[in-house]
C-alpha positions in Angstrom: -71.2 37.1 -4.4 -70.7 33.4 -2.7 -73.6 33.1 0.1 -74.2 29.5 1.6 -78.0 28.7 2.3 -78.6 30.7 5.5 -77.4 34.1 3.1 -73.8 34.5 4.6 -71.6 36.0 2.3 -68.5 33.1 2.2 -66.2 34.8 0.3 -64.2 36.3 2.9 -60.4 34.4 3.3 -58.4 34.1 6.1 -54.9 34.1 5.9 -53.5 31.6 7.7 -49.7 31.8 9.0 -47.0 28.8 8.9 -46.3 30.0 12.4 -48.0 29.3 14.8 -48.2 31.8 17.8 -46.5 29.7 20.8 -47.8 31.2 24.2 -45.4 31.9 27.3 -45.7 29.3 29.9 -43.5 31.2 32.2 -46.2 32.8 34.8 -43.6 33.9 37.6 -41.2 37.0 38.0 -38.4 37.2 37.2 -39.5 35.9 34.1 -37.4 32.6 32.6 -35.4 33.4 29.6 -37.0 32.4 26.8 -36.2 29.4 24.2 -34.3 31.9 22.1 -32.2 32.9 24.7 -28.4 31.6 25.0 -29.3 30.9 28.6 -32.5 28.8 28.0 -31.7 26.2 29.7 -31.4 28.3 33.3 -35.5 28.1 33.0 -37.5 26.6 35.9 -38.5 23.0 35.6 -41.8 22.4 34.7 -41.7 18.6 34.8 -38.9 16.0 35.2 -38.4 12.4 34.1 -35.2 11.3 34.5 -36.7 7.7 34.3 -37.5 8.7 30.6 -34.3 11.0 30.0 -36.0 14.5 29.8 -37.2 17.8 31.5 -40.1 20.5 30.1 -38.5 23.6 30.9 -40.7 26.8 31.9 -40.1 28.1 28.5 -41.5 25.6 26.6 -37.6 23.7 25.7 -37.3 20.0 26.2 -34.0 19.6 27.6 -33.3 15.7 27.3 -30.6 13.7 29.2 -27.5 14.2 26.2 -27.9 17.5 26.3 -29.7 18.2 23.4 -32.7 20.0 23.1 -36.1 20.4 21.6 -37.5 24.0 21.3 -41.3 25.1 20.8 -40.5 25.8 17.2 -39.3 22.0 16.9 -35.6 23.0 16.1 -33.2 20.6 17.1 -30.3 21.7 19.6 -27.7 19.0 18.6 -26.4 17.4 22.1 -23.6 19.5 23.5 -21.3 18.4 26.4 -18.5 20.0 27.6 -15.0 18.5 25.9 -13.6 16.3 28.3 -16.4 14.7 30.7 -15.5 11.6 30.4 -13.0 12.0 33.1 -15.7 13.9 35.3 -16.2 12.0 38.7 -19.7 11.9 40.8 -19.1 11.8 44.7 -20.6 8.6 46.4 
């Protein structure tokens, strides 16, 4: 048996996960869907700068100007506008 100086046995592991347990931000009802939804981006904004090109949703996704998207596992949504937008015109 392993025991350090004060006589505690230190042979006991942990086992440790690659995953790390990512806690829901969304404290509301209805709840937001959640990153792994299809609809995650529908989540309330947590904070928004558009100076900077980005939005923390309420489900923990960075939403970022292009489109794309950063979710709490760090997968990468790949930028995904609609076919066509560059004939969309803002009003004035």
């Amino acid at each position: 048996m392993n025991t350090s100086s004060r006589g505690k046995d230190t042979t006991a592991t942990t086992q440790l996960s690659s995953q790390r347990k990512i806690p829901s931000m969304c404290q509301h009802q209805p709840p937001c869907p959640t990153a792994e939804s299809a609809d995650r981006e529908s989540a309330r904004l947590v904070a928004h700068h558009p100076e900077q090109g980005w939005s923390l949703l309420c489900n923990g996704v960075l939403l970022f100007e292009d489109t794309g998207e950063l979710l709490p596992d760090g997968q990468i949504i790949a930028p995904h506008r609609p076919q066509g937008s560059e004939h969309v015109m803002t009003a004035a």
